[in-house]
N, C-alpha and C positions, 0 to 999 in steps of 0.2 A: 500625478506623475508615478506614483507607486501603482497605485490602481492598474495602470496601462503597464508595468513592467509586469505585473503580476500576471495579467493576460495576455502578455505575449511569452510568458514561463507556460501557461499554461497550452497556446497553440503549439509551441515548441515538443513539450510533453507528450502531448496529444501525437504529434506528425512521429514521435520516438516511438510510441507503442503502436504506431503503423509499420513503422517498418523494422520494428524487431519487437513484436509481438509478446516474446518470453523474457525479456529483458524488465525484470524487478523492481526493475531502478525505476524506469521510464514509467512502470504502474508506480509506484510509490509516492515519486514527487510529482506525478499529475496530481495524484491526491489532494497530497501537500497544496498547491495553486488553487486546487477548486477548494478546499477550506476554507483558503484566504478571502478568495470572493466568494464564501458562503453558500456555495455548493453542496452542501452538506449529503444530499440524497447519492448525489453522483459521485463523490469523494468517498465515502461507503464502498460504492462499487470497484471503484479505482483501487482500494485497499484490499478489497478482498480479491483483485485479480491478481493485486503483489503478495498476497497469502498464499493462496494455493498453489504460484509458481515458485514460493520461496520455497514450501513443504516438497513440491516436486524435486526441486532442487536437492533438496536435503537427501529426500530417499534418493535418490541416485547419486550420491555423494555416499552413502552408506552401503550400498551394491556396487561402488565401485564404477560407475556410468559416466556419463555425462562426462562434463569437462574436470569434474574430479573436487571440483569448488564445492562447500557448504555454501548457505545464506547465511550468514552471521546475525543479519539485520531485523529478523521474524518479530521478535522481541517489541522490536520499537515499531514496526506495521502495526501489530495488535494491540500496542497501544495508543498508538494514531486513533485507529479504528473503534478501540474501547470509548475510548473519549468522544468519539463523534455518538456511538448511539446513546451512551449516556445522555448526551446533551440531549439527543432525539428524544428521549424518554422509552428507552427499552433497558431498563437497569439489568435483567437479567443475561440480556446478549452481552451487555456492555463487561458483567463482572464474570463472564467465561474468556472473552478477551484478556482482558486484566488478569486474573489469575494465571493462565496459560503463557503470559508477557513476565510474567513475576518465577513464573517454576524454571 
């Protein structure tokens, strides 16, 4: 029963980063779902699409742009992320993540 809530989290996710593409969240907690069911390769991706929209974010939060929001949440993406490649066995990627979650 968890299994199937887990995978209807994660088509739900999925159809979210369809149709608002730049929405962080929507990368983030797809992530999150495809961890759960051991996704790991693709949950990687999912992280690092909520990275790079979170940094985008950020810089135009700092020029003044966009909707004026920071990402507060970068922190704990990269370390979602660190932890997954660790596991994976790239301790190097994983402890640039980490440090960068920690500063």
């Amino acid at each position: 029963e968890v299994q199937g809530r887990i995978e209807a989290a994660q088509r739900l996710y999925g159809k979210v980063t369809k149709i608002s593409p730049r929405f962080v969240y929507g990368w983030s907690n797809l992530g999150n779902a495809q961890v759960a069911l051991g996704q790991l390769a693709v949950a990687d991706e999912s992280y690092t699409t909520a990275i790079d929209l979170c940094r985008e974010k950020n810089r135009e939060a700092a020029l003044g742009g966009g909707d004026g929001r920071k990402c507060n949440d970068l922190y704990l993406i990269l370390l979602n992320r660190g932890c997954i490649r660790l596991n994976d066995g790239r301790p190097a990627e994983a402890l640039r993540d980490l440090e960068e979650a920690d500063a």
